[in-house]
C-alpha positions in Angstrom: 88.9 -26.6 88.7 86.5 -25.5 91.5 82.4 -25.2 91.6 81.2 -22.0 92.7 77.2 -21.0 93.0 76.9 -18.6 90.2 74.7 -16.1 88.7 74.3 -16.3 84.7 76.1 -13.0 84.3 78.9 -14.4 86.7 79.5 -17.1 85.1 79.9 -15.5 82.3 82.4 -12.8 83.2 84.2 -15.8 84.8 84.2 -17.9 81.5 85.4 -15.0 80.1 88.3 -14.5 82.3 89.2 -18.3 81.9 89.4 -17.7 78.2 92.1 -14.8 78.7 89.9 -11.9 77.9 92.5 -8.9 77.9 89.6 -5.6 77.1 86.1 -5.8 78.6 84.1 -2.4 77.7 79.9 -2.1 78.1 77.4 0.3 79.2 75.3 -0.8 81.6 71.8 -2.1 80.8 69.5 -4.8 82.5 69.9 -7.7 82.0 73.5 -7.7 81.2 74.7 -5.4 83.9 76.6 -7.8 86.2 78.7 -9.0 83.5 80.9 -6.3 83.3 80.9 -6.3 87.3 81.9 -9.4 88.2 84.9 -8.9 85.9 85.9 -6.1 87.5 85.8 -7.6 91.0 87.7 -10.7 89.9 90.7 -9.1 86.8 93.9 -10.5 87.2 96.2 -7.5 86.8 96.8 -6.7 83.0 93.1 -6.5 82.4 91.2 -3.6 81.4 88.0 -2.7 81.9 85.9 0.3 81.2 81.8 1.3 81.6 82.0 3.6 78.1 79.5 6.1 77.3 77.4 4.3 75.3 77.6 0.8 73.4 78.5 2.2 70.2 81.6 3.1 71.9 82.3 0.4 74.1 82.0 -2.0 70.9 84.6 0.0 68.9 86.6 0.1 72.0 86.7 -3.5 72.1 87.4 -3.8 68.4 90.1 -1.9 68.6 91.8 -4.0 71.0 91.0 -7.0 69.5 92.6 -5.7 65.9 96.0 -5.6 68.0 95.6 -9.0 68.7 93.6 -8.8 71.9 90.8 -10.9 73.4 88.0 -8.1 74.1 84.6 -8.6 75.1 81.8 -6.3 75.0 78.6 -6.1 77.0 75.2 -4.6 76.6 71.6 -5.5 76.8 69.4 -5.8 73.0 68.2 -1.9 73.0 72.0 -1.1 73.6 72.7 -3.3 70.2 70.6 -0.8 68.3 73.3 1.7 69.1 76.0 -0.4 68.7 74.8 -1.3 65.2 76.9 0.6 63.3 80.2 -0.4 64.2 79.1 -3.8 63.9 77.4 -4.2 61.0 80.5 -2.9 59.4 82.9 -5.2 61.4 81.2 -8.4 60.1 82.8 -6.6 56.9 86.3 -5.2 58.2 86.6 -8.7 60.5 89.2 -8.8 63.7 92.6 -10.3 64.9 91.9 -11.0 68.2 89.0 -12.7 69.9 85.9 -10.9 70.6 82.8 -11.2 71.6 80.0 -9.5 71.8 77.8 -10.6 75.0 74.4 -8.9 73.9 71.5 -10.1 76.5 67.8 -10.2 75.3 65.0 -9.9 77.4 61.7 -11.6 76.9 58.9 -9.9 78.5 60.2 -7.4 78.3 61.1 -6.8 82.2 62.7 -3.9 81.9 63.2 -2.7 78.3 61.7 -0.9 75.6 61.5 -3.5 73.4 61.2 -7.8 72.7 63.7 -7.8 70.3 65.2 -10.6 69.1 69.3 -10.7 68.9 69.1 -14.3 66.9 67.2 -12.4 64.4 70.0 -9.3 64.3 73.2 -11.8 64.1 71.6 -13.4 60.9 71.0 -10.2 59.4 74.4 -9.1 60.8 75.5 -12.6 59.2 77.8 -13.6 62.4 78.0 -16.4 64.6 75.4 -16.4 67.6 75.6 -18.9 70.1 72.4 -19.3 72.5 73.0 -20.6 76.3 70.5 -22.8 78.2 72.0 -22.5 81.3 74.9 -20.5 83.7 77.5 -23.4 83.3 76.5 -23.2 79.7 77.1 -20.0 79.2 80.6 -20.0 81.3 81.8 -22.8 78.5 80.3 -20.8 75.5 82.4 -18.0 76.3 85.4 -19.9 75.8 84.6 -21.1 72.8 82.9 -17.8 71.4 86.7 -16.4 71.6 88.3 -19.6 70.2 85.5 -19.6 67.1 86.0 -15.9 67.2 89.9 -16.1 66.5 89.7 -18.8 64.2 86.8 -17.2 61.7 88.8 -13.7 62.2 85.3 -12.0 63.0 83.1 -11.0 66.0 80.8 -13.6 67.7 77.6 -13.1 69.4 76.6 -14.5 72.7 72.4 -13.8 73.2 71.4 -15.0 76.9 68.4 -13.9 78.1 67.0 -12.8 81.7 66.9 -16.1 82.9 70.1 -17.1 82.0 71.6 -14.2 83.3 69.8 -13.8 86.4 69.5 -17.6 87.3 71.7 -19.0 89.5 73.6 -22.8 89.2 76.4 -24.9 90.4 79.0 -24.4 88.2 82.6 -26.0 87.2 85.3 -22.8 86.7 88.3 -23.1 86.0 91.0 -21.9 88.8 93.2 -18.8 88.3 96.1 -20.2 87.4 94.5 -22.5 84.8 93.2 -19.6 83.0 94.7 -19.0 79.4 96.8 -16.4 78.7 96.6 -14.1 75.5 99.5 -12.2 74.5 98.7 -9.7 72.3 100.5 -9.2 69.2 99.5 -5.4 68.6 98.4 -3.5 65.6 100.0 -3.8 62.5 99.5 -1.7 59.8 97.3 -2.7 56.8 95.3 -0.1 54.9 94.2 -2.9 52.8 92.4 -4.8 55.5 91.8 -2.5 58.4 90.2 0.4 55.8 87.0 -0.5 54.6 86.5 0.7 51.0 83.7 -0.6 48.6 86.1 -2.7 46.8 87.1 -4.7 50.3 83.5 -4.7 51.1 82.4 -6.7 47.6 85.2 -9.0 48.6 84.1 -9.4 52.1 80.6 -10.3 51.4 81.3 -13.2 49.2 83.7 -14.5 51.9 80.9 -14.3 54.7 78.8 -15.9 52.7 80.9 -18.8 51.8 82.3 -19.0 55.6 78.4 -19.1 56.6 77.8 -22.0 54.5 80.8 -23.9 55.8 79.8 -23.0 59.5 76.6 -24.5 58.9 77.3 -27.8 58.2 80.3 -27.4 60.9 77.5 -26.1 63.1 75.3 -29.8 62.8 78.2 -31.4 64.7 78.3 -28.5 67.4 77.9 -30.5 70.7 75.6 -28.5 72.3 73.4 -29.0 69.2 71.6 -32.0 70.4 69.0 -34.6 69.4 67.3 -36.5 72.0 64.8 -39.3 72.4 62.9 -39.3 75.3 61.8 -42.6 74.5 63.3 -46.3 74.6 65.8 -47.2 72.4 63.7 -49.5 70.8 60.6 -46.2 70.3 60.5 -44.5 67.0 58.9 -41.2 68.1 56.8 -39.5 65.1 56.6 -36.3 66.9 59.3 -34.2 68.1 60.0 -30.5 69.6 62.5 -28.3 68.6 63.9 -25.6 71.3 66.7 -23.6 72.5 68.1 -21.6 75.8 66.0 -21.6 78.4 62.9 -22.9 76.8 65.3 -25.9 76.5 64.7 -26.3 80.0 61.5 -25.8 80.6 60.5 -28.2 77.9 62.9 -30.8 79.5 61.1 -30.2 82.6 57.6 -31.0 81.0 58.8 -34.0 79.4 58.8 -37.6 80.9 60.3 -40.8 79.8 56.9 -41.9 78.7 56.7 -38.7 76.4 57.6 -40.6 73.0 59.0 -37.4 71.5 62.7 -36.6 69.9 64.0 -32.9 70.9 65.8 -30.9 69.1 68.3 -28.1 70.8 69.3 -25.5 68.9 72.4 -23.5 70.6 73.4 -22.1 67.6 70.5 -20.6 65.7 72.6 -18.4 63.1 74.6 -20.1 61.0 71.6 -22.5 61.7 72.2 -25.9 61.2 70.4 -27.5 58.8 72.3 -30.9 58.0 71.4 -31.9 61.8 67.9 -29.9 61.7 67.3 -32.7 58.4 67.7 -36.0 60.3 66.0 -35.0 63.2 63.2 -33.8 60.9 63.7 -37.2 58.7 62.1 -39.3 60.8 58.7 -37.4 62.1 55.5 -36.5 61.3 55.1 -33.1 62.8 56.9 -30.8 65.2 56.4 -28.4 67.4 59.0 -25.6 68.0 59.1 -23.7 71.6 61.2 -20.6 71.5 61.7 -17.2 72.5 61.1 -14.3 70.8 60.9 -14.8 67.0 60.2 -17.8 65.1 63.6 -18.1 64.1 64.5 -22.0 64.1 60.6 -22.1 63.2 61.3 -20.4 60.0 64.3 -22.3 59.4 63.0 -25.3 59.5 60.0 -24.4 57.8 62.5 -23.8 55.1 65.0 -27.2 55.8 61.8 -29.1 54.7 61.1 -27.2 51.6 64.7 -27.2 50.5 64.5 -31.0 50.9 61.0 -32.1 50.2 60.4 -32.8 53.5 56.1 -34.0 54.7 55.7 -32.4 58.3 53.8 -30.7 59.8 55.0 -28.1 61.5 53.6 -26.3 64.7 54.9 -23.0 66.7 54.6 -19.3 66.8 53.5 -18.8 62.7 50.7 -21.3 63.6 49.6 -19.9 66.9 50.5 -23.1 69.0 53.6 -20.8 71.0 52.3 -17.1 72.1 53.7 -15.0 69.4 55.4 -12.8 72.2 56.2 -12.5 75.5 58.6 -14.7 78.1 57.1 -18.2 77.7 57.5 -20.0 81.6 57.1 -23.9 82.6 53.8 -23.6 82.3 53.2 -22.0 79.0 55.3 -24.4 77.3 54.0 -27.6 79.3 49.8 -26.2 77.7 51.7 -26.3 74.3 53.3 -29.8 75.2 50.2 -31.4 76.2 47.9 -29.9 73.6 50.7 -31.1 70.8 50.6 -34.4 72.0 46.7 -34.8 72.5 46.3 -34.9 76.2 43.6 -32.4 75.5 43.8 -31.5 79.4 45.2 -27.9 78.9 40.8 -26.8 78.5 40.2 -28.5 81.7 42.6 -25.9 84.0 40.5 -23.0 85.1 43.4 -20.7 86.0 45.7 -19.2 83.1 49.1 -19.9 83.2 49.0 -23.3 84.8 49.9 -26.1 83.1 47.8 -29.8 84.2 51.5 -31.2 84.6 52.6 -28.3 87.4 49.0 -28.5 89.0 49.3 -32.3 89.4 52.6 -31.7 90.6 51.5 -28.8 92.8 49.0 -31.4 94.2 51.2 -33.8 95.1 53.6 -31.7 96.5 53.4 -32.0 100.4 55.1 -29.5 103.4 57.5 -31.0 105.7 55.0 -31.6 108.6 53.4 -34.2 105.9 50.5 -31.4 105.5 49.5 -30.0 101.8 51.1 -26.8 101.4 48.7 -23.8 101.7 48.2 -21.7 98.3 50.8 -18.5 98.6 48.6 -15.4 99.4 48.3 -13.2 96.2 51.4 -10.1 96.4 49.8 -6.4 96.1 50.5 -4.7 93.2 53.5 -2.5 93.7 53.7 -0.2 90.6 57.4 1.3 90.4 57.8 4.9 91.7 60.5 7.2 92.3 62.0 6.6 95.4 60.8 8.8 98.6 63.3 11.5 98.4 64.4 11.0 95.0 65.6 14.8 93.6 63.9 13.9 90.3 60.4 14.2 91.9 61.5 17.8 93.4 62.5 18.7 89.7 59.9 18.0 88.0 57.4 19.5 90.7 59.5 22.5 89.9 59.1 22.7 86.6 55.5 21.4 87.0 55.2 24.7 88.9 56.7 27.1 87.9 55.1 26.7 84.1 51.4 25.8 85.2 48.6 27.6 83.3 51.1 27.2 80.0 51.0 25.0 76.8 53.9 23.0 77.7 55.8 20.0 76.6 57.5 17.6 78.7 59.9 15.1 76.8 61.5 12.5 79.1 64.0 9.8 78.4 65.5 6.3 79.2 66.3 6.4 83.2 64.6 6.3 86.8 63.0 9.9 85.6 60.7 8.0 83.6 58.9 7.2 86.6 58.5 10.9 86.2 55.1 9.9 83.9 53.0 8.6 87.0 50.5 10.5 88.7 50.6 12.8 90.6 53.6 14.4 88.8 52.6 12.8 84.9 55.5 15.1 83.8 56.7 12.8 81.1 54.7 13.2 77.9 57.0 11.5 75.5 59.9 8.5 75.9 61.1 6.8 72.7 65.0 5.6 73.9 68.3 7.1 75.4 68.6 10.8 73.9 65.7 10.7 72.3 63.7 13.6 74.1 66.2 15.8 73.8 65.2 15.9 69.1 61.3 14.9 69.4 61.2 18.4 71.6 63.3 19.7 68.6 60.8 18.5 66.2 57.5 19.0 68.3 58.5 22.8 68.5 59.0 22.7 64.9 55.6 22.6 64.1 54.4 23.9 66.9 56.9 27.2 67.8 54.3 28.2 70.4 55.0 25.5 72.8 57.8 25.4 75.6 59.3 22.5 75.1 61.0 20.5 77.7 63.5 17.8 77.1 64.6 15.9 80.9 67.8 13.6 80.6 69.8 12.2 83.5 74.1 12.9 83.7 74.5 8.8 82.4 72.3 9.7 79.4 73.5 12.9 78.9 77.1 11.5 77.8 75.4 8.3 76.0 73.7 10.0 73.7 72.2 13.5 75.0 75.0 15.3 73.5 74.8 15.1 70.0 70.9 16.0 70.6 72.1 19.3 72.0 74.5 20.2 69.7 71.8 20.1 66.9 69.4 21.9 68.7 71.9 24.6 68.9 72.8 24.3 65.5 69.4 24.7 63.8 68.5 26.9 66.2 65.5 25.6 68.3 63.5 27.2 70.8 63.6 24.5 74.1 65.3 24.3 77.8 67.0 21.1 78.3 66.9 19.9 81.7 70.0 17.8 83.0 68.7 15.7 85.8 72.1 15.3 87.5 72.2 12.7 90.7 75.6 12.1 89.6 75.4 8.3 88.7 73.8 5.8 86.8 71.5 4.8 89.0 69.1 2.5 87.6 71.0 -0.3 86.7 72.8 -0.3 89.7 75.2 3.3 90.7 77.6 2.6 87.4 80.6 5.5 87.3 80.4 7.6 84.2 82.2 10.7 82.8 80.7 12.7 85.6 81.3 11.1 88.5 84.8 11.6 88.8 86.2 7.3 89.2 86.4 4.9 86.1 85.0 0.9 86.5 88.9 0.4 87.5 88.6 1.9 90.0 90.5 5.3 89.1 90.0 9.0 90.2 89.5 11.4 87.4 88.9 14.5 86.6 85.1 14.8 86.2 83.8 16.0 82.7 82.0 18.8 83.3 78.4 19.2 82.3 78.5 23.0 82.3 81.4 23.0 80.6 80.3 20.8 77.7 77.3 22.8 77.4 79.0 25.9 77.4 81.6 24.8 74.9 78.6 23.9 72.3 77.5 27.5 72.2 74.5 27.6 74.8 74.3 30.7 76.5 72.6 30.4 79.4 73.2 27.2 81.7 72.2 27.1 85.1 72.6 24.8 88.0 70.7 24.5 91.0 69.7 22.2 94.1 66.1 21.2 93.0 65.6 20.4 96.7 65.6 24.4 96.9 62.3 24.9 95.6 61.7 28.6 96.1 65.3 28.9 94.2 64.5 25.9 91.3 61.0 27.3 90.5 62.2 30.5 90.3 64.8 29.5 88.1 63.3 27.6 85.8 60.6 30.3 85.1 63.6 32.5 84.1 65.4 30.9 81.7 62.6 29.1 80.0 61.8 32.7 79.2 65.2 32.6 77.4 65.1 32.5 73.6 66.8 29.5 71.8 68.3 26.4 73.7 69.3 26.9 77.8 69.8 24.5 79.9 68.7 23.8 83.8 70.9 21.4 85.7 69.1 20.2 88.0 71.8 18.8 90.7 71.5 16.7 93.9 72.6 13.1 95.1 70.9 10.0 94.8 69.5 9.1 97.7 70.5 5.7 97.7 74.3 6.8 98.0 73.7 10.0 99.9 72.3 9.3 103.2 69.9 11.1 104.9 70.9 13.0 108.0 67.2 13.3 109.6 63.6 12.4 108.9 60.5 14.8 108.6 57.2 14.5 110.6 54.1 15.5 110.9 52.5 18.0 113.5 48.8 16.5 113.6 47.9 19.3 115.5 48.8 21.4 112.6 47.8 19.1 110.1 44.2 20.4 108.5 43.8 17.2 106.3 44.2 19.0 102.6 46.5 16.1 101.8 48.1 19.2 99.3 51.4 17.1 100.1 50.4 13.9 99.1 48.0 14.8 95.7 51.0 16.6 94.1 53.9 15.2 95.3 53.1 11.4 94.9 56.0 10.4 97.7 55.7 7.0 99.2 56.6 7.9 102.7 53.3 10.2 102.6 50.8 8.0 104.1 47.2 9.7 104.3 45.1 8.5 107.3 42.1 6.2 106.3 40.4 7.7 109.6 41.1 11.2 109.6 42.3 12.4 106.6 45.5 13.4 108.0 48.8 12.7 106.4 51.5 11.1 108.6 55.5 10.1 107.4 56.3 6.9 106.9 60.1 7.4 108.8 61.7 3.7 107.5 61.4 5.5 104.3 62.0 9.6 104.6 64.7 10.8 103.5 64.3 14.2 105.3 64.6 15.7 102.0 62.2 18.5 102.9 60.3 18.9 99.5 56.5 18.6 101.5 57.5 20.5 104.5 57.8 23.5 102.0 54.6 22.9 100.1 52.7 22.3 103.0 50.2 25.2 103.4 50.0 25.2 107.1 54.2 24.2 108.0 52.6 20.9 110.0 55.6 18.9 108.1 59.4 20.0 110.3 62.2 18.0 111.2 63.9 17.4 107.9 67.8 18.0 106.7 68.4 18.1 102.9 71.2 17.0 101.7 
């Protein structure tokens, strides 16, 4: 054993090594991204691993190894388990041979998702196993025993961390190479009568979950990481307690003191949920007050523990308005619920929101190393995301912005860095639901309203996701639209993924690309054009001709990230040609375009040109020069 100073997601992909994971498949997704990376960095030889087009694939990818006998783990974030549904909900049914485990992370906020959604909520309607981490060294030893509980039910088990887990960082115990187990597949045998999923199977199936959730239950109470604690003495008998789980765990831990006379309750396994331990930590209070993230799930369940066993407390949390009913709770959300539970009644006397009297006191206290108070942190600007200066999205959709002005347009967009698309000055994106989904509301919009030209944007990742079958029913119930392929030939917004397109695999392979074009072609669309979008004159021009086209055509849009393509010179400004319109910087929106407070002049911010020349051919009197597009 060794300690190494780990990210969440790294600890993870390093548990799951240590357990002898033999298939890893995902598609990439914050949170979860680095799981499937660090796996790939540190595979012994003899393990797979595979960015898939989308999760619904990368889950029945991983089942199918782990029917042969194979530990397989897939990754994806909670929007990606809405795709990945189907498979699964269907699995809990069918069941597996092998270990696997599906590492779905959930993110409170939400940062960067569409959606809060709850993944404790899905594995109880799912009716598998979920275990919930606190902590990166947590997680690392959940893995291992997600694939052991995994192999010994003979069904998938879930593994929910959330942002903070994944993202934090801690010290943790990992297990060397050579002390990592070692899973030998058995392979695939043939059973029609447990591998093919027939109503009569199913019937069976259900009745056995059921009874194996009841078991796990009870089995669950004496879980070690389920955990009652007394903050007090030994001699105390707290009347109030708090129940938690993941990271809230910690933050209520971190608001509680030894003179807190409180029992806690941790919760790391909320589905089967476990009641029998959930009933003697109960037992002995008055009230309770439950701290979680997102849904009131061991809320509810305990709601219902006490009603099953005629249980008197009173219970606090989310149903009673005493935890925010959404939303990432922080330190000091949970330490205004902690003090106004216990009756310090000194959560009113805080002026500022969000700041608990525990981490002001402590703030307070808190001196700098030359024995001086530490200065209040000046507040950050607001830095609203844009597209990067240079990106080739922003010359697309000025093109198509262009070349259909004085039209009754739609614009649909779609899950990606294009969605950035929707900010002023562009405000090209009038519609974004989730991956693939422009690509049928333009279907349906035109429907009703056949006088519109509809356009549905989606990037080369999405494209393969979940863009394709989108297209192929346009062409089959023969809309009226022009999709627009925004092709920078990676998946760039969680972090330059390979896919289909790019030509490599996660293992680091070279493959024939899959050709856009091709694909296109192959579903029956007749006109499909590609062009540089950095050549305005050419991609305005183009996209006024073939939106002209009847039925469904497609632009393809291609040039490189510029974050992987680098630029080979930077554009300036002539001030002596410069007559102040700011034309550039009203329409284009680009961050290195810096107008002059002073004069009104524009000047180019050159840490972050790119050179990519888009305002040096919009400028009305050629003041911009120097550029080199790539």
């Amino acid at each position: 054993m060794h300690r190494e100073f780990l990210m969440g997601n790294e600890a993870m992909a390093a548990g799951a090594l240590a357990a002898g994971v033999n298939v890893v498949a995902g598609y990439p997704g914050t949170p979860s991204t680095e799981v499937l990376e660090a796996v790939a960095r540190r595979r012994p030889e003899g393990v797979y691993v595979e960015w898939s087009v989308n999760e619904k694939a990368a889950l029945e990818v991983a089942a199918g190894a782990a029917y042969a006998g194979a530990r397989a783990l897939v990754t994806m974030k909670q929007v990606g388990l809405n795709v990945a549904s189907d498979p699964l909900m269907s699995l809990s049914y069918i069941g597996v041979k092998g270990g696997m485990v599906v590492l779905v992370a959930d993110d409170p906020g939400p940062i960067s998702s569409q959606t809060e959604q709850d993944t404790r909520t899905f594995a109880a309607y799912a009716k598998l196993p979920i275990l919930d981490p606190s902590s990166p060294s947590e997680a690392y030893a959940m893995m291992g025993e997600a694939f052991a509980l995994s192999e010994e039910l003979g069904c998938p088990v879930i593994v929910r961390p959330t942002t903070r887990v994944d993202h934090g960082y801690e010290d943790v115990e990992v297990a060397d190479p050579d002390e990592w187990s070692r899973n030998e597949p058995e392979g695939f045998v043939r059973d029609p009568s447990r591998w093919v999923i027939f109503p009569a199977l199913s019937v069976r199936a259900h009745a056995s979950i059921e009874r194996r959730d009841a078991l796990l239950a009870k089995r669950f109470s004496g879980y070690a990481r389920n955990t009652t604690t007394q903050m007090a003495g030994p001699a105390a008998r707290p009347r109030l307690g708090v129940a938690t789980h993941g990271i809230s765990a910690t933050y209520v831990a971190e608001n509680l003191g030894e003179k807190d006379d409180v029992r806690v309750l941790r919760v790391a396994t909320p589905y089967p949920f476990p009641e029998d331990l959930a009933a003697d930590f109960l037992d002995v209070l008055d009230g309770f007050l439950c701290v979680e993230e997102l849904d009131p799930v061991i809320e509810r369940a305990l709601v219902a523990a006490c009603g099953r066993r005629g249980l008197n407390v009173k219970i606090r949390g989310k149903l009673t308005g005493d935890i925010q009913p959404s939303g990432e709770n922080t330190v000091e959300s949970v330490g205004r619920a902690i003090d106004a539970f216990l009756g310090k009644g000194e959560a009113n006397e805080i002026e500022a929101p969000g700041i608990s009297p525990r981490a002001v006191s402590q703030a307070e206290g808190r001196e700098c190393l030359s024995t001086e108070k530490c200065p209040a942190p000046p507040t950050l600007p607001i830095r609203p995301p844009v597209l990067c200066a240079g990106c080739p999205h922003r010359a697309s959709f000025y093109a198509v912005k262009k070349a259909m002005r004085g039209r009754k347009t739609l614009f649909c967009g779609d899950i990606g860095c294009y969605t950035l698309g929707n900010a002023k000055p562009l405000d090209m994106v009038d519609t974004c639901l989730c991956m693939g989904a422009g690509i049928n509301i333009a279907q349906g919009v035109t429907h009703v309203e056949p006088d519109t030209a509809a356009f549905a944007f989606v990037g080369d990742s999405t494209f393969f996701a979940s863009g394709i079958t989108g297209v192929v029913n346009a062409f089959y119930n023969q809309a009226n639209m022009t999709l627009v392929v925004l092709d920078n030939s990676t998946t760039a917004m969680t972090g330059h993924q390979p896919h289909p397109g790019t030509g490599r695999t996660m293992m680091g392979q070279v493959v024939e690309k899959v050709s856009i074009e091709r694909v296109l072609l192959a579903i029956g669309l007749a006109v499909v054009e590609t062009v540089d979008p950095l050549d305005h004159e050419a991609a305005v021009e183009t996209v006024r001709r073939v939106a002209d086209e009847p039925g469904v055509k497609a632009i393809i849009f291609r040039s490189p990230c510029v974050v992987l393509a680098r630029p080979r010179a930077t554009s300036a400004v002539d001030v002596e040609k410069c007559v102040g319109c700011q034309r550039c910087v009203r329409e284009l929106g680009c961050p290195a375009l810096v107008p002059d407070a002073a004069t009104g002049k524009v000047r180019i911010d050159a840490t972050q040109c790119t050179g990519c020349t888009l305002c040096e051919r919009i400028c009305p009197t050629h003041a911009i020069s120097g550029g080199e597009r790539l």
